[in-house]
mmCIF file as gemmi writes it, N, C-alpha and C atoms, coordinates in Angstrom:
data_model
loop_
_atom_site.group_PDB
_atom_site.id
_atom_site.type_symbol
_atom_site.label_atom_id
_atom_site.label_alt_id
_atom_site.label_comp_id
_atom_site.label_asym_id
_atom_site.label_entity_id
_atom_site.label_seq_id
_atom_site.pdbx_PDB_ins_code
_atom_site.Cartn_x
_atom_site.Cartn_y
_atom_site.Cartn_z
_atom_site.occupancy
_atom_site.B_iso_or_equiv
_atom_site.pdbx_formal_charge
_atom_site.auth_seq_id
_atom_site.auth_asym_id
_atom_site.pdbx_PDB_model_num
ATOM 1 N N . UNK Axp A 1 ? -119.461 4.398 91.43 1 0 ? 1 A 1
ATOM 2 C CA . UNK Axp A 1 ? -119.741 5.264 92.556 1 0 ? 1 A 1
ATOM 3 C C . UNK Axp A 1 ? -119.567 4.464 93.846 1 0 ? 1 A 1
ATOM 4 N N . UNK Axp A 2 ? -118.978 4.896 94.768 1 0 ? 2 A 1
ATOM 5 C CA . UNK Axp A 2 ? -118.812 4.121 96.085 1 0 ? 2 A 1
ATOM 6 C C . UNK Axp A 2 ? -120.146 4.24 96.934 1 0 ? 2 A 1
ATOM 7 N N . UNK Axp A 3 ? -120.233 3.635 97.814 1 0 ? 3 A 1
ATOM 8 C CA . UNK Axp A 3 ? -121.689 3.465 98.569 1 0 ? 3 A 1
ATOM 9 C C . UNK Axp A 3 ? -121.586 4.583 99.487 1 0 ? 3 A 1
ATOM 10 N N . UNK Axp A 4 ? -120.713 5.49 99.866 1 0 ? 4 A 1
ATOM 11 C CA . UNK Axp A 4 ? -121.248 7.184 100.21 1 0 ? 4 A 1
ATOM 12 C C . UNK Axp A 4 ? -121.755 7.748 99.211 1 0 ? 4 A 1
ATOM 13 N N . UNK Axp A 5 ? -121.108 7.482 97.986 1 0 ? 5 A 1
ATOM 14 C CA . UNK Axp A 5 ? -121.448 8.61 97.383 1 0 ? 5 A 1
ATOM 15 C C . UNK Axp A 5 ? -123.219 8.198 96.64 1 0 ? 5 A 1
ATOM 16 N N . UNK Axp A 6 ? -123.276 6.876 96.176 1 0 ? 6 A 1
ATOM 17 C CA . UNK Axp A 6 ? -124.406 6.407 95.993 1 0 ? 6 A 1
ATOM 18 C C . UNK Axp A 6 ? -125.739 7.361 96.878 1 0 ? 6 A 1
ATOM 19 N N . UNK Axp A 7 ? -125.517 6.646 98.037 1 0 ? 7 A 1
ATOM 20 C CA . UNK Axp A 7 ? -126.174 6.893 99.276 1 0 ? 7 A 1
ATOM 21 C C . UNK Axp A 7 ? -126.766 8.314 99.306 1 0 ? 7 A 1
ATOM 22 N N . UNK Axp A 8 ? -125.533 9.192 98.952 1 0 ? 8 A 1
ATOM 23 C CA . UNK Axp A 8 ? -125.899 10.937 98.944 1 0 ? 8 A 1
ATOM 24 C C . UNK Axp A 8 ? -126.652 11.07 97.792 1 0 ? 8 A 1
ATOM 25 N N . UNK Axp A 9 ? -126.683 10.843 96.205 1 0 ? 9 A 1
ATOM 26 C CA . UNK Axp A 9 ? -126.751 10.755 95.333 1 0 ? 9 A 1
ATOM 27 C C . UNK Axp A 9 ? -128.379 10.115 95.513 1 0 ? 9 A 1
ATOM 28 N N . UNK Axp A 10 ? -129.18 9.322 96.042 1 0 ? 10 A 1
ATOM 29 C CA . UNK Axp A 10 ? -130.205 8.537 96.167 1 0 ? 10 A 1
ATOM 30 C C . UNK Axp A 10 ? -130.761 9.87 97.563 1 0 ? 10 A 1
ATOM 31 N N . UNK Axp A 11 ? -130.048 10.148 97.841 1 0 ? 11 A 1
ATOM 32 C CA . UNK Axp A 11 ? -131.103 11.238 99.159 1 0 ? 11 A 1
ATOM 33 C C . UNK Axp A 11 ? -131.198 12.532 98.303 1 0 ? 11 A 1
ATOM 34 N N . UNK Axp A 12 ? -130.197 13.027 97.445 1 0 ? 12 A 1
ATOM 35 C CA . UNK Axp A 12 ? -130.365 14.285 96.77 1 0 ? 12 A 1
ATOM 36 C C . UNK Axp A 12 ? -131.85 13.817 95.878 1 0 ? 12 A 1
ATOM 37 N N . UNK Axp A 13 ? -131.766 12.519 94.822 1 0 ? 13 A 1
ATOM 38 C CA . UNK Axp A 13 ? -132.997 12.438 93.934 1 0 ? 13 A 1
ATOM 39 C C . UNK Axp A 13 ? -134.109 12.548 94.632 1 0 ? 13 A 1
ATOM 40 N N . UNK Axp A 14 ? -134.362 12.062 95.808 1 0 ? 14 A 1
ATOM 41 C CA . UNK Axp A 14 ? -135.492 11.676 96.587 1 0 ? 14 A 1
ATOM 42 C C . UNK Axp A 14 ? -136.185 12.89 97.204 1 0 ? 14 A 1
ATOM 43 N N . UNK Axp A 15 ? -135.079 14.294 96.797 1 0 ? 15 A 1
ATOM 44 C CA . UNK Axp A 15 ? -135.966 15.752 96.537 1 0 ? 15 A 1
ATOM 45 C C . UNK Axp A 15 ? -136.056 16.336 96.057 1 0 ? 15 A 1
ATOM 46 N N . UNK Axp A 16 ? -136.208 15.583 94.83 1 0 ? 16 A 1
ATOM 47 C CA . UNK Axp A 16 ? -136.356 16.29 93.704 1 0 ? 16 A 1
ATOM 48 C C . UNK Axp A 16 ? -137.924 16.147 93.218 1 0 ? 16 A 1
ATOM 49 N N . UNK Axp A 17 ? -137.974 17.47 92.75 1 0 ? 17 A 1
ATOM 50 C CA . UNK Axp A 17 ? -139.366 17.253 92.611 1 0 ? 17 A 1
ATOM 51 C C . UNK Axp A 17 ? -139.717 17.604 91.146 1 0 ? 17 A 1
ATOM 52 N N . UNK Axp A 18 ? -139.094 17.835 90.456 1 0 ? 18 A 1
ATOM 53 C CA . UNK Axp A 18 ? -139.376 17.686 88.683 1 0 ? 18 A 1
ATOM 54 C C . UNK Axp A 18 ? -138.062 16.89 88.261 1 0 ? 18 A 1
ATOM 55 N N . UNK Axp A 19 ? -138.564 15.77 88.01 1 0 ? 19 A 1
ATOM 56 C CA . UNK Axp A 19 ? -137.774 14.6 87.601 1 0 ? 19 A 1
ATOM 57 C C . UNK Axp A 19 ? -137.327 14.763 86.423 1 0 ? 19 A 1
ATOM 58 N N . UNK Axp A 20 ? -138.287 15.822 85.173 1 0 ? 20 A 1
ATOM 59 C CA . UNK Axp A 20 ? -137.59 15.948 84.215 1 0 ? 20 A 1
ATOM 60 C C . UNK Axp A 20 ? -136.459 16.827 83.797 1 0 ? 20 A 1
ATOM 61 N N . UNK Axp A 21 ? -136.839 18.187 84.839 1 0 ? 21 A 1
ATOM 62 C CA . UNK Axp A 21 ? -135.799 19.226 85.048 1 0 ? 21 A 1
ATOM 63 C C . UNK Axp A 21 ? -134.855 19.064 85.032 1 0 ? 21 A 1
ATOM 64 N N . UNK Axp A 22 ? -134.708 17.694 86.212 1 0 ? 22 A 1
ATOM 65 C CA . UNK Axp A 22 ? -133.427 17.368 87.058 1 0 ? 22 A 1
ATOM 66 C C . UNK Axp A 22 ? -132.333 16.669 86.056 1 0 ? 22 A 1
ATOM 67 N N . UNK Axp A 23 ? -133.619 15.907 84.946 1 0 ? 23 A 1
ATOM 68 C CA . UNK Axp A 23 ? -132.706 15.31 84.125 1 0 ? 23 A 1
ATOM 69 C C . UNK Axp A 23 ? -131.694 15.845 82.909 1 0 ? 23 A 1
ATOM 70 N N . UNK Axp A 24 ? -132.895 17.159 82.519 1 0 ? 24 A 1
ATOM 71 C CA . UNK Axp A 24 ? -132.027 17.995 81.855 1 0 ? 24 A 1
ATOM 72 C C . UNK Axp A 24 ? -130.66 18.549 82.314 1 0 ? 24 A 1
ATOM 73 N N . UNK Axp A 25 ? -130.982 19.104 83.849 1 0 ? 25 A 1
ATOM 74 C CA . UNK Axp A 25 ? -129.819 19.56 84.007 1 0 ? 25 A 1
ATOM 75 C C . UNK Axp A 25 ? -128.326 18.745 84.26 1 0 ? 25 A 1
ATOM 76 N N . UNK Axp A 26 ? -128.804 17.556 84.521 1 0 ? 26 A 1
ATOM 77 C CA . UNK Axp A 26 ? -127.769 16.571 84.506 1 0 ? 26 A 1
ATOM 78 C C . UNK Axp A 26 ? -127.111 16.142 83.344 1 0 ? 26 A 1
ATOM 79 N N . UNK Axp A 27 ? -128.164 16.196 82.234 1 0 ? 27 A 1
ATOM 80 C CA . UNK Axp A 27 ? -127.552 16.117 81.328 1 0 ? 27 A 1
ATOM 81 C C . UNK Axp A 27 ? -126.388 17.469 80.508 1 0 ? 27 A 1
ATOM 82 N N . UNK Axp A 28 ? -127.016 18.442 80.942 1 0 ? 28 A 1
ATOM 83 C CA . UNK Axp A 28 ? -126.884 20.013 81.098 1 0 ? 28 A 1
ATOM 84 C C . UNK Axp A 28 ? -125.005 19.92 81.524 1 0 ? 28 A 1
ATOM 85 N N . UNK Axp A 29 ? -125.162 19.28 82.396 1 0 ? 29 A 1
ATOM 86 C CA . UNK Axp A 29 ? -123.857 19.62 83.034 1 0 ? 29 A 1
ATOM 87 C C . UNK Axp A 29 ? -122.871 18.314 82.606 1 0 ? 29 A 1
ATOM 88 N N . UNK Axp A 30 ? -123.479 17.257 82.229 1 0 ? 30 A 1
ATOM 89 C CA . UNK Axp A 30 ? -122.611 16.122 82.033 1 0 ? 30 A 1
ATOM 90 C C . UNK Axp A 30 ? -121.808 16.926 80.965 1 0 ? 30 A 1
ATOM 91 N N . UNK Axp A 31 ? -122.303 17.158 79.532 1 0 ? 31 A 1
ATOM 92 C CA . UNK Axp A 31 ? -122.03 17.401 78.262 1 0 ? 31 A 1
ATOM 93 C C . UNK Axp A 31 ? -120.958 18.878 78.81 1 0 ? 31 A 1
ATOM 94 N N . UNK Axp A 32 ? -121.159 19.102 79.161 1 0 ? 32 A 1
ATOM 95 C CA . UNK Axp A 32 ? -119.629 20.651 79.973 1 0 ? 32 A 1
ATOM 96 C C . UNK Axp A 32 ? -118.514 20.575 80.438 1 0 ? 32 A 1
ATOM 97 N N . UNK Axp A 33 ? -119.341 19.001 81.56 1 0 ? 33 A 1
ATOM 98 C CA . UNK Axp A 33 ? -118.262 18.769 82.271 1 0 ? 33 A 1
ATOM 99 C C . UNK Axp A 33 ? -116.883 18.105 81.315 1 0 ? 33 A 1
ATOM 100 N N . UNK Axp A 34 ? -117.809 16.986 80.7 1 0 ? 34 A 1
ATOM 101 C CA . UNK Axp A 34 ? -116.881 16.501 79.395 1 0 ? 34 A 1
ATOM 102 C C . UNK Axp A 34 ? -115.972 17.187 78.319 1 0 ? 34 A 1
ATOM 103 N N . UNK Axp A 35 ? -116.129 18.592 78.502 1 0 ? 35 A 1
ATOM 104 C CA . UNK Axp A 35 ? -115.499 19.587 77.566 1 0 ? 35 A 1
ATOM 105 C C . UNK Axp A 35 ? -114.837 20.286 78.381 1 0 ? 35 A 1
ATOM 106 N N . UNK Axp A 36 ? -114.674 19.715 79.513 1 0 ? 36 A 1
ATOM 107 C CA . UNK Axp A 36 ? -113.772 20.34 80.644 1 0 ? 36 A 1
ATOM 108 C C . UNK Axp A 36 ? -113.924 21.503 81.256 1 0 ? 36 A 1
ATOM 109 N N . UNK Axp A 37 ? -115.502 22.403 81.043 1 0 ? 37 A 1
ATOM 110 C CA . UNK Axp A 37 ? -116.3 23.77 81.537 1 0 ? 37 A 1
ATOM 111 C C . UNK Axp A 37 ? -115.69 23.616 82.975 1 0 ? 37 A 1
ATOM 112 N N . UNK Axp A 38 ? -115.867 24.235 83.792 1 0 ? 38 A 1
ATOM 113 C CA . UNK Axp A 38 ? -115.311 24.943 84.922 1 0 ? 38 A 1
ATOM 114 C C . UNK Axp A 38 ? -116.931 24.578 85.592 1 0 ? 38 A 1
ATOM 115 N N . UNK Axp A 39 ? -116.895 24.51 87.204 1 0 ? 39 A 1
ATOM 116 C CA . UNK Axp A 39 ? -118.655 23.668 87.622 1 0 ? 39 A 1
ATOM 117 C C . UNK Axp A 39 ? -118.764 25.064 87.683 1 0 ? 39 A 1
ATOM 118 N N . UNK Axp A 40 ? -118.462 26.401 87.947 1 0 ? 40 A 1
ATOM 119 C CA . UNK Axp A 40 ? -119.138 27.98 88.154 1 0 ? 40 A 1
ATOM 120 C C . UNK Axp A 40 ? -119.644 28.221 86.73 1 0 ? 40 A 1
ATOM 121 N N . UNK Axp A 41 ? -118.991 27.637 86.166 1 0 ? 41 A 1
ATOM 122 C CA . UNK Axp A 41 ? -119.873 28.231 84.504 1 0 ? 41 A 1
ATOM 123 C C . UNK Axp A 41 ? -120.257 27.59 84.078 1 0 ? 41 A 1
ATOM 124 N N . UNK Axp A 42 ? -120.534 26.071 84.507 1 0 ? 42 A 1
ATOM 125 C CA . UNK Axp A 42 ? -121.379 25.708 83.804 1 0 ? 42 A 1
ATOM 126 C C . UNK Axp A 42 ? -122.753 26.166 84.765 1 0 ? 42 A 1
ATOM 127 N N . UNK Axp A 43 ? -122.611 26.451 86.288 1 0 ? 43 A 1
ATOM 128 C CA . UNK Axp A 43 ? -123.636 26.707 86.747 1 0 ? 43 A 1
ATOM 129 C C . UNK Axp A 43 ? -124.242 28.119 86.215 1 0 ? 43 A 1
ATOM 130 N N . UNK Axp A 44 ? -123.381 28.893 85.898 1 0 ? 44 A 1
ATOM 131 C CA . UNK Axp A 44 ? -123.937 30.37 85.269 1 0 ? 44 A 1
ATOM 132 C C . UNK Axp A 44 ? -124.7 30.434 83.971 1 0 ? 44 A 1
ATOM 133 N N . UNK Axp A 45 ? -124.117 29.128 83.026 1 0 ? 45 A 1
ATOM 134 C CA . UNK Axp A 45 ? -124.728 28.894 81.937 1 0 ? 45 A 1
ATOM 135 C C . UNK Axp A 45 ? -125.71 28.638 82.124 1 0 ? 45 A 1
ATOM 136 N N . UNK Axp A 46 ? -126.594 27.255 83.398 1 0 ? 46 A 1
ATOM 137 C CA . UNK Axp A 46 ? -127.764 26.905 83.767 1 0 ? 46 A 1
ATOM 138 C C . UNK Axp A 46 ? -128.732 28.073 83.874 1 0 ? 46 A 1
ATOM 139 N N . UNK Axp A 47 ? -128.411 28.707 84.943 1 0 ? 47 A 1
ATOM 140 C CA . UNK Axp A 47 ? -128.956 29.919 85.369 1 0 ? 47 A 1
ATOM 141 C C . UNK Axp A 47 ? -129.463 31.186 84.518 1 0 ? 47 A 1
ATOM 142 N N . UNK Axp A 48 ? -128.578 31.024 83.608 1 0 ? 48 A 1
ATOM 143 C CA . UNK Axp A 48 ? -128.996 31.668 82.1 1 0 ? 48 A 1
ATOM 144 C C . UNK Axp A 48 ? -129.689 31.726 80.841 1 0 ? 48 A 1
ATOM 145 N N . UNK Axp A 49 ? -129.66 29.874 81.218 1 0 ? 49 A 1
ATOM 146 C CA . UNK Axp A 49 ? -130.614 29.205 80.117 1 0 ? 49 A 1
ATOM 147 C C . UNK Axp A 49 ? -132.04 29.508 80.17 1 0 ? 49 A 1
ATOM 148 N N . UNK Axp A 50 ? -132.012 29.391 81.2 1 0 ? 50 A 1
ATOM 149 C CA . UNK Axp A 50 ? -133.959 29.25 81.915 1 0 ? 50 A 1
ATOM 150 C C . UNK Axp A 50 ? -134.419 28.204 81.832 1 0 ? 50 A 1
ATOM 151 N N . UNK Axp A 51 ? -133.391 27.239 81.541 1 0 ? 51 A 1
ATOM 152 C CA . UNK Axp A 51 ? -134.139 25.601 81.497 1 0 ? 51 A 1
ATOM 153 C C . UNK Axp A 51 ? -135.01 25.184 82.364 1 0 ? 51 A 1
């Protein structure tokens, strides 16, 4: 990660406020992204889950 993107990446965590949520969904979206999901569906999938 380059030090913008770090930087953004360290201000997004720092409002997060369920640390475990956040982790699911990261993980949520890693495992999609890797199967090449589209980011709108995997966000529709989130949204659907009720995670």
């Amino acid at each position: 990660m380059e030090n913008k993107e770090l930087k953004e990446f360290k201000e997004i965590l720092h409002e997060v406020k369920d640390l475990d949520r956040f982790r699911k969904f990261m993980l949520f979206c890693m495992e999609r992204l890797e199967r090449g999901e589209e980011v709108s569906d995997i966000w529709n999938a989130w949204v659907q889950s009720g995670l």
